[in-house]
C-alpha positions as CSV (number, residue, x, y, z in Angstrom):
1,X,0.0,0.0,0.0
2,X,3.1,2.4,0.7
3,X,4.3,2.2,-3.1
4,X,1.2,3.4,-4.2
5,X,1.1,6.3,-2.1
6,X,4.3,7.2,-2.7
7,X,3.7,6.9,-6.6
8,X,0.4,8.8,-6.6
9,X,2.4,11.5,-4.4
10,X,5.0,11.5,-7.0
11,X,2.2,12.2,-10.1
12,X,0.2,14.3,-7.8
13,X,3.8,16.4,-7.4
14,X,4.5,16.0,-11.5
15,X,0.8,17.8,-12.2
16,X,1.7,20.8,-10.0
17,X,5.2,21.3,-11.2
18,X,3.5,21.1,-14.9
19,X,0.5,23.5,-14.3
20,X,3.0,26.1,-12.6
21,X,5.2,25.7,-16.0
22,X,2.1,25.9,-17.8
23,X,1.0,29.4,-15.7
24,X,4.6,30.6,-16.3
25,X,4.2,30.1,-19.8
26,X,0.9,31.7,-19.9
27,X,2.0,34.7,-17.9
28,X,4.5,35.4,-20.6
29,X,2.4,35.3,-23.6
30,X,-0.5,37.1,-21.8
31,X,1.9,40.0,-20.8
32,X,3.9,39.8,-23.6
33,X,4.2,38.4,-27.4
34,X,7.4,36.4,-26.6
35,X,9.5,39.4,-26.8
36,X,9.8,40.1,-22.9
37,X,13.2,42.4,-23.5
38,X,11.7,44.8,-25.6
39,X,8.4,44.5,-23.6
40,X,9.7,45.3,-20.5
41,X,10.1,48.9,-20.4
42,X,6.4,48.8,-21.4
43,X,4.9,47.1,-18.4
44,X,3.3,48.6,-15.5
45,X,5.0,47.5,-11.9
46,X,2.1,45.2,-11.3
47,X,2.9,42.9,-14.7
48,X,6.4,43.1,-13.7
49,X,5.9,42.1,-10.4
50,X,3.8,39.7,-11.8
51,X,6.1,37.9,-14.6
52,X,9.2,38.5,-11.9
53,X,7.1,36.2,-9.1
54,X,6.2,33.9,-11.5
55,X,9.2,32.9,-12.9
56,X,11.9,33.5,-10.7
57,X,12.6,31.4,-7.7
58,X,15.6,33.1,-6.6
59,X,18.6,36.0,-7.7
60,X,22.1,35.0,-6.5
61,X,24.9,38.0,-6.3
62,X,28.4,36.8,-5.4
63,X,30.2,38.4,-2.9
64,X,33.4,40.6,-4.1
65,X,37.1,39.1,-2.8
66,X,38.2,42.7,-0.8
67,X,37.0,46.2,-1.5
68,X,39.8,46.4,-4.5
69,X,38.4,43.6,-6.7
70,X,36.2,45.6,-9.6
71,X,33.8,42.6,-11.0
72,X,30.4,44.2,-12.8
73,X,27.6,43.0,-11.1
74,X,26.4,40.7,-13.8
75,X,29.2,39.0,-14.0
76,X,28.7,37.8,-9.9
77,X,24.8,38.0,-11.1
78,X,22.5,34.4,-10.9
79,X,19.0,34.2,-12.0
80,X,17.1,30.8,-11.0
81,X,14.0,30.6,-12.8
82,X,10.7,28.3,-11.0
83,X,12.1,24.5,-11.5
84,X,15.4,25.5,-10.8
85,X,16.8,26.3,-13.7
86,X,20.0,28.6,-14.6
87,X,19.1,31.7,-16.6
88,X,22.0,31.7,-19.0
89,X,23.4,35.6,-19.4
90,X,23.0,36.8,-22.7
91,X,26.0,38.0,-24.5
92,X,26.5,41.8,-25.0
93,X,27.7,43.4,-27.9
């Protein structure tokens, strides 16, 4: 009796991680058409605040090594998305 509980707590965990997924990517397209870069100066606080708690599950800054170390904050930046995922930085020109 334990090994089905256990399964049907491991499907009943699979359908919430996909319907949070499937919200995420709703959020996106409702706020946006895919382009979220060149949307975002468009959005209100709210939709921002919105997309931001819906996607992101946590932001990571790494310390500096002594007050004479000069790294750019995006380069000691991590973005974890929902489902723990690594946002990957996007090359500048």
């Amino acid at each position: 009796m334990h090994g089905v509980e256990a399964r049907q707590r491991a499907l009943d965990e699979a359908r919430t991680t996909l319907a949070t997924l499937r919200q995420n990517h709703l959020l996106a397209d409702e706020l946006t058409d895919g382009r979220l870069l060149e949307a975002w100066p468009t959005l209100t606080i709210q939709e921002k605040r919105r997309l931001l708690h819906g996607l992101l599950d946590r932001v990571v800054l790494r310390r500096v090594d002594g007050r004479r170390e000069k790294v750019p904050v995006a380069e000691r930046t991590q973005i974890v998305l929902r489902g723990n995922a690594l946002l990957e930085p996007v090359a500048r020109p």
